[in-house]
Every structure is written in structure tokens, then in C-alpha cells.
C-alpha positions as CSV (number, residue, x, y, z in Angstrom):
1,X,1.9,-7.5,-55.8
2,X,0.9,-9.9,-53.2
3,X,4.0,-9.8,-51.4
4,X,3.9,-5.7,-51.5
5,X,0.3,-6.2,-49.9
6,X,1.2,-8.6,-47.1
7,X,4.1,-6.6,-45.8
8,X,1.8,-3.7,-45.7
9,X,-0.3,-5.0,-43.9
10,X,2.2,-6.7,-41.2
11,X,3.2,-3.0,-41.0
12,X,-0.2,-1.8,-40.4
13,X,-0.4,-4.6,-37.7
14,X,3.0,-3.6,-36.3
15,X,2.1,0.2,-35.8
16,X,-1.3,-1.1,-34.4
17,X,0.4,-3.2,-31.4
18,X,2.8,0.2,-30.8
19,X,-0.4,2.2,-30.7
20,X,-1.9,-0.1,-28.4
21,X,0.8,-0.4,-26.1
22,X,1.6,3.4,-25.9
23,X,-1.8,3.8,-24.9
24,X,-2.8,6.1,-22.4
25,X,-5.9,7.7,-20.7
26,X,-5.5,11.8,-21.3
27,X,-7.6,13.1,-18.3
28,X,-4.8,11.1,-15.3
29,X,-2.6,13.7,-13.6
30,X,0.9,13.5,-13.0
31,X,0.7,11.9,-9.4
32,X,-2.1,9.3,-10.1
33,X,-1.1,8.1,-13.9
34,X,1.9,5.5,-13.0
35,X,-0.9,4.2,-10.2
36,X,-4.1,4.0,-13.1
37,X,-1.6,3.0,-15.9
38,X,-0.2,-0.1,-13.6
39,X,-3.5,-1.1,-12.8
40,X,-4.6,-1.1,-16.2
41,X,-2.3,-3.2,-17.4
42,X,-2.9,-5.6,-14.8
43,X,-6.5,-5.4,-15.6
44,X,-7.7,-4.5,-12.3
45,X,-9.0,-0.8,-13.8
46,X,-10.6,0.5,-16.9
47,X,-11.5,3.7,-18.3
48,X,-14.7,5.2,-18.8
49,X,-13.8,4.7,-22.6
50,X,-10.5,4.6,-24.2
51,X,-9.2,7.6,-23.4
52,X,-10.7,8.8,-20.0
53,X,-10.3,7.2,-16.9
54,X,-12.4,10.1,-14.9
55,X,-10.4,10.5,-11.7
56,X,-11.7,12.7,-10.0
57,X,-15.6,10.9,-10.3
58,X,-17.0,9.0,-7.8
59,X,-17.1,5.2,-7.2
60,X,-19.2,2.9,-5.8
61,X,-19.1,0.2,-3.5
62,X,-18.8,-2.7,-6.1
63,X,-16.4,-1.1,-8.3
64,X,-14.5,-0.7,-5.5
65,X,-14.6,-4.2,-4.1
66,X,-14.2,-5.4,-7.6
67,X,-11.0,-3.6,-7.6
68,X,-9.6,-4.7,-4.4
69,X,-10.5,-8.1,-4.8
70,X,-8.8,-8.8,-8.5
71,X,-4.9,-6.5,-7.4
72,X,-5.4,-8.7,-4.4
73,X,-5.6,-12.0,-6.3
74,X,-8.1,-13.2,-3.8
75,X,-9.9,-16.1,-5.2
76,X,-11.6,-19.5,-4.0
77,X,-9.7,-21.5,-5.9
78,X,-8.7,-23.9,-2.9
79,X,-12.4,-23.5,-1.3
80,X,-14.5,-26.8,-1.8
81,X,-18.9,-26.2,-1.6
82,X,-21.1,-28.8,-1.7
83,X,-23.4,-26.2,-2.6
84,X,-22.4,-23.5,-5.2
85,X,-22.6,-20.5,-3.2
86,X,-24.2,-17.4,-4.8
87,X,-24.2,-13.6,-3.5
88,X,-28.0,-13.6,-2.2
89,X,-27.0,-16.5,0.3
90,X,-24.8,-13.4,1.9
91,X,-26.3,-10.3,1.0
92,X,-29.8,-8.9,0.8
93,X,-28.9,-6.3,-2.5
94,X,-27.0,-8.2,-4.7
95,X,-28.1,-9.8,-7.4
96,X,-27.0,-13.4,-7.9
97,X,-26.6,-12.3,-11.9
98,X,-25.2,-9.2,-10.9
99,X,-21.5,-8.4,-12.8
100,X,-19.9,-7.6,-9.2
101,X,-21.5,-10.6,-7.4
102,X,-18.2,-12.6,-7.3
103,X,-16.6,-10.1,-6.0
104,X,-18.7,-10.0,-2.9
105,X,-18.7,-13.6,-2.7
106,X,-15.2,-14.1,-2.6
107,X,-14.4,-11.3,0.0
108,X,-17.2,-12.9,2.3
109,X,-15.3,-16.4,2.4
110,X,-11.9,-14.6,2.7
111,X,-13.8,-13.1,5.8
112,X,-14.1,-9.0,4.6
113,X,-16.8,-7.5,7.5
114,X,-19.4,-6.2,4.5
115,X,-22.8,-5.4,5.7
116,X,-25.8,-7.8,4.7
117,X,-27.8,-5.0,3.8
118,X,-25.1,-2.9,1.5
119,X,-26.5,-1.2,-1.1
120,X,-23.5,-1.6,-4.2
121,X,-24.3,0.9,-5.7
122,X,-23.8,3.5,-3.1
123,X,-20.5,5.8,-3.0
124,X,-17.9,4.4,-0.7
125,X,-16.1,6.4,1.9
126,X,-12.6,7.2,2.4
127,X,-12.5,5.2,5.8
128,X,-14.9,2.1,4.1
129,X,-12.2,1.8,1.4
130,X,-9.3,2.3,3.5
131,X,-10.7,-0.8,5.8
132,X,-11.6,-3.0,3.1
133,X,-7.8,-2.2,1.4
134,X,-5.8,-3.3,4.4
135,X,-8.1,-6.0,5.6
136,X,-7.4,-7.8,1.9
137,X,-3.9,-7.3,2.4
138,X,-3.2,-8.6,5.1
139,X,-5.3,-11.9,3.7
140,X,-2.2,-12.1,1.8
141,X,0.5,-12.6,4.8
142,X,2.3,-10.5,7.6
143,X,3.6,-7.6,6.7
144,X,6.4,-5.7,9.1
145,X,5.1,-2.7,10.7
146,X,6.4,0.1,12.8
147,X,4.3,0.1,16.1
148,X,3.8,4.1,16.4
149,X,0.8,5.8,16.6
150,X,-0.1,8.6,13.9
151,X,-2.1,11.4,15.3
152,X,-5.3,12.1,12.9
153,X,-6.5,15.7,13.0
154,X,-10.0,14.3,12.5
155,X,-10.0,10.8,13.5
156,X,-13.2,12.0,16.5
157,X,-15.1,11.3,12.9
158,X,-13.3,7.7,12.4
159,X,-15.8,4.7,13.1
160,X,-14.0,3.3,16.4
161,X,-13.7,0.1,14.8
162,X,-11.7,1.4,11.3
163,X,-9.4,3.2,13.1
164,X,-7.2,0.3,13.8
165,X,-6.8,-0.4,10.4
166,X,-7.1,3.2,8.9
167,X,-3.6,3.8,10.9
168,X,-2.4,0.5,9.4
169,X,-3.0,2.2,6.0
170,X,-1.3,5.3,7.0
171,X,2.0,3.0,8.6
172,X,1.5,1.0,5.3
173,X,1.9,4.2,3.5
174,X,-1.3,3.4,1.2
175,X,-3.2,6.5,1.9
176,X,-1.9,9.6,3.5
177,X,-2.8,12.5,5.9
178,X,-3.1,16.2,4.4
179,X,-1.2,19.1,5.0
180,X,-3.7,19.5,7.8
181,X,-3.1,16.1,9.2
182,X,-6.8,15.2,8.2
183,X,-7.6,11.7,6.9
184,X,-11.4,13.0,5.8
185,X,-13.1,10.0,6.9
186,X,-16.4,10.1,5.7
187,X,-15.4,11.9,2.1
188,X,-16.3,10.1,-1.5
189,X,-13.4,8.4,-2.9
190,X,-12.4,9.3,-6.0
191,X,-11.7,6.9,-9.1
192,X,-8.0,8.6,-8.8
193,X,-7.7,7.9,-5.3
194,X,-8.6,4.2,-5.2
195,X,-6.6,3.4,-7.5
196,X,-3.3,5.1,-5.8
197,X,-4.2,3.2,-3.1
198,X,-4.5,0.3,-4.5
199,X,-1.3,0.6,-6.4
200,X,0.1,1.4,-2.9
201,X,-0.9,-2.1,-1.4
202,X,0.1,-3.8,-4.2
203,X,3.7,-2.3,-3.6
204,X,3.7,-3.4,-0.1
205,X,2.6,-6.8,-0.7
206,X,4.9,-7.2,-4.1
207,X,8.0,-5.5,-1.9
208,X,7.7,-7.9,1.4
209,X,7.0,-10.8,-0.4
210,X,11.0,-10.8,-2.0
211,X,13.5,-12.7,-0.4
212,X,16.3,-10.2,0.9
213,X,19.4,-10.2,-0.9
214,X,22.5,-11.5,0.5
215,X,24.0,-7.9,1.0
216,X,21.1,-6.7,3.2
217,X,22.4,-9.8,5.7
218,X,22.4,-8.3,9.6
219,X,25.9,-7.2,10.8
220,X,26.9,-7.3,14.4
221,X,25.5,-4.8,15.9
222,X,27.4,-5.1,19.6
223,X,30.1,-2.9,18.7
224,X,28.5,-0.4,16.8
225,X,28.2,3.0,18.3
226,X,25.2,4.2,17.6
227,X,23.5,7.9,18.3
228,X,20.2,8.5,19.1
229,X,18.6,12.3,18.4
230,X,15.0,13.5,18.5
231,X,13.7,16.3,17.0
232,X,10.5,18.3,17.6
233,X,7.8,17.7,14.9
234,X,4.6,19.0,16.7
235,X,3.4,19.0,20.1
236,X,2.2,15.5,20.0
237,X,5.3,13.8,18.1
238,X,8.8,13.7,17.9
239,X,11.6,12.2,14.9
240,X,14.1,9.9,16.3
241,X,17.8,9.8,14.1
242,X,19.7,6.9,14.7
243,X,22.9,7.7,13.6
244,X,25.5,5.0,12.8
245,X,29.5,5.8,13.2
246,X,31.0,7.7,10.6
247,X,31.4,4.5,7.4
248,X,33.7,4.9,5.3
249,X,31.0,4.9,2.4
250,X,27.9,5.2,1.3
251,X,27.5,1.8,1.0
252,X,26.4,0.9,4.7
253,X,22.9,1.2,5.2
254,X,20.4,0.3,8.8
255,X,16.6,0.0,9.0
256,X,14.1,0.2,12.1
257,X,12.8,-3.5,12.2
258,X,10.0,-2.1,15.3
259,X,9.4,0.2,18.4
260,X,8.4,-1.3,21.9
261,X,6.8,1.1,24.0
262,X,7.6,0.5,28.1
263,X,7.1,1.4,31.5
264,X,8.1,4.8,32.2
265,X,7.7,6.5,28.7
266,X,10.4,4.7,27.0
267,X,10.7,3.8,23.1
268,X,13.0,1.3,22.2
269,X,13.9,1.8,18.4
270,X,14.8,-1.7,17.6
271,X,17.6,-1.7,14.3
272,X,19.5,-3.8,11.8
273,X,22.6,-3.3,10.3
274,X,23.4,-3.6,6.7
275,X,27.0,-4.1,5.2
276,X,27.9,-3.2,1.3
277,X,27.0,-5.1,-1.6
278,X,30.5,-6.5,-2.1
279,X,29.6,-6.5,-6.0
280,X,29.2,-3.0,-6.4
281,X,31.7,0.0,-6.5
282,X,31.0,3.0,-4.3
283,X,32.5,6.3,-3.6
284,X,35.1,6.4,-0.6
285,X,33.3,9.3,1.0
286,X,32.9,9.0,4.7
287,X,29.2,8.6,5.4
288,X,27.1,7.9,8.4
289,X,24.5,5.9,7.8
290,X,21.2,7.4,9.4
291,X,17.8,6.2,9.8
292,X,14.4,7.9,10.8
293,X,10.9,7.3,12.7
294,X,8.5,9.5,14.8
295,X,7.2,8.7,18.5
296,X,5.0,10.2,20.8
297,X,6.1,13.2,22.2
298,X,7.3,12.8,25.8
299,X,8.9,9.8,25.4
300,X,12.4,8.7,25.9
301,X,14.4,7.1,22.9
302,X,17.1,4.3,23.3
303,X,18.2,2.3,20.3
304,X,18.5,-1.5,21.0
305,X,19.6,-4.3,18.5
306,X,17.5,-6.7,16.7
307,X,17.9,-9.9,18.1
């Protein structure tokens, strides 16, 4: 009888832990719930209770910092005080006791611009999260960019200090434009939002900070032929193809490593070559292997070698 009892309850305990694991917040759509349920697991998020994570409500200031600063990992871990510092030595608002003080602790000594005065528990703004995202990224190394310029439909509403970093986040690809081109700088953020974007840094910081692997080694590029097209997007931009030779598979590959703008409205699309993984099989289909970007329209497009 005992025995009957104990593996009843092991499978109680068993189908527990698969409840708790399946777990899932009900009110997340499609595009959002791989961002929230990632973040959840990592315990930077949590729902409203257990089974709604309200997307589509607003949040504040300190929830978002709070956010940003734990899928960050920023800490002061290798900071030494003589004097234990505490959030009203910073801010006028937040209360030394307060659950989110930390928070604005540690992104003042990693050097986030927060205001003294900031109330936490006012609404943030699409362009205050944005600036705060990619400021506590880039705490956390250099990251390659492509030097091009993304036209915002709104950005005469941008603060003219964001806007540096709000096109970082769009070159990031952490936050995107609508179909209208619009960033909406001074919207609410949603719950949803923030953490899409924050899933978004996390990618670009998890992604860059892998060694390559030995297949993605540079060929030489001298003796390549390599085509250069452009193609009208809009008025103010154009895509640029560069179009290595036909391969003899699929298994080639090239990336854009930067652009360099010069005199005389020229864009220099700076590439790499990749060769084949030699461990895998691929299709003997003649391929070219083709690679994309956008520039200012007007401009000239040559493709040059990475050194």
C-alpha cells in the first residue's frame, strides 16, 4: 500500500513539472510569444498572473529598466564603493527601498543618461526605450554594423540626441519602421513590444559574441568576379546586389562586412567570401551566391574586398 502511494505521488510530481514546463501565458500573439516565452524563462519578464502577460498594456519606466538591465546581465559585480551607494545619491524619485532601485543604480554606474528627476513610474516612450536598449548593448562589446542611413518618416519628432542610437536599433534590427516608414517616437510602449525588443538585443549580443566557424573562413577575393546591381526602393534609397560568379552550389555564401561613403557620391560595399562547409553534402546546382543592402539614393555602388 505504501509503495502504491509513493509512486502515485512521484507521478503526480512528474505531471506537475510537465505542467510547469508547458506553461504558457494565453493572451501573447503569434509574433510576440517566442520573444515573452524566452524572456520568461530567463527571468527577465513575468506575467500579470500565471496566465496573462497583458501585451498590449503599458509599462513604465522601472519596469522597463528592470528589464533591460537583468537580459543585459549588467551588474556591479567588479565595482568596489567605499560607500554603499543607494538610488537617492542619483535620483531625486526613487526610493532607496524601492523594488526597482538597483536597477537604476546599476545602469547609472554603467553610465545609462537617466534623468535625476525621472519619475519611475511614468510610461516610457518608444524613442526612451529604444535609447536605453541599445546604449546597454553596446555596454556589452562592439557589435558590426552597416554604416547606412535609414530614412524615418517621422524622425522631425525624434529628440536630436536619440536619433543616433534609434537608427542603431533599426541597423540592429531590434525595433522596426511601419509600413509607413514611421518609428512613432513619442508612442507608449507596450508590454509586447519591449519585450520583442529586448529579445532582439539579446539575439544580437548572443549571435556576435560566437566565435565563427572554420567554414565561414574568408576566401580570396582577388579573382572573384563580382557584379554589382541597384535597384530603386523609393526616392530616397536604393538596394545594392552583389552578385558572386555562378558556384557550382549552394554552398558558397558572402556577407557585407561595411559601407564607406566618399567623395563624389560613391559607396564602397565592402564584402567577404565564404567557401563550403567541407562536412556537409549539398546539391550540385549551379548557384550564385548574392548578397543585399540599401544606400542613399544618388549614389554610385562599387564593391571592394575586405582587407
Amino acid at each position: 500500500m505504501r509503495k502504491q502511494t509513493s509512486m502515485a505521488l512521484t507521478a503526480l510530481l512528474l505531471s506537475s513539472v510537465t505542467f510547469s514546463s508547458a506553461f504558457a501565458f494565453t493572451d501573447v500573439e503569434e509574433g510576440q510569444r517566442e520573444a515573452v516565452t524566452a524572456l520568461k524563462d530567463r527571468g527577465v519578464v513575468n506575467g500579470i498572473d500565471q496566465e496573462h502577460f497583458a501585451p498590449k498594456g503599458q509599462i513604465s519606466y522601472a519596469q522597463s529598466l528592470q528589464m533591460i538591465v537583468k537580459a543585459m546581465d549588467l551588474n556591479l559585480d567588479l565595482v568596489k564603493f567605499i560607500k554603499q551607494p543607494v538610488a537617492s545619491d542619483t535620483y531625486t524619485n526613487v526610493p532607496d527601498d524601492a523594488w526597482y532601485a538597483d536597477a537604476f543604480i546599476i545602469a547609472h554606474y554603467h553610465g545609462l543618461d537617466i534623468p535625476r528627476d525621472v519619475n519611475p513610474h511614468a510610461a516610457i516612450t518608444r524613442e526612451q526605450f529604444g535609447d536605453l536598449l541599445v546604449r546597454a548593448l553596446e555596454k556589452k562589446g562592439n557589435f558590426p554594423l552597416i554604416k547606412m542611413f535609414i530614412q524615418i518618416q517621422d524622425e522631425d519628432q525624434l529628440k536630436p540626441e536619440l536619433q543616433g542610437t534609434i537608427q542603431r536599433a533599426l541597423l540592429y534590427k531590434i525595433a522596426q519602421l511601419d509600413q509607413e516608414g514611421r518609428f512613432h517616437p513619442k508612442s507608449e510602449l507596450t508590454r509586447g513590444e519591449a519585450a520583442a525588443w529586448v529579445y532582439n538585443a539579446i539575439r544580437v549580443m548572443e549571435v556576435h559574441s560566437q566565435k565563427p566557424a572554420p567554414a565561414q573562413a574568408p576566401v580570396p577575393a582577388q579573382a572573384a568576379k563580382i557584379d554589382v546591381s541597384l535597384e530603386k526602393v523609393n526616392d530616397e534609397v536604393n538596394k545594392v546586389t552583389l552578385t558572386w560568379e555562378q558556384r557550382p552550389h549552394p554552398g558558397y555564401g558572402m556577407e557585407i562586412t561595411g559601407i564607406r561613403f566618399e567623395a563624389g557620391a560613391k559607396a564602397v560595399i565592402i564584402y567577404k567570401l565564404h567557401e563550403p562547409d567541407p562536412d556537409k553534402m549539398y546539391p550540385q546546382v549551379i548557384t550564385p551566391a548574392k548578397v543585399s543592402t540599401f544606400i542613399p539614393s544618388g549614389y554610385e555602388a562599387v564593391a571592394e574586398p575586405a582587407l
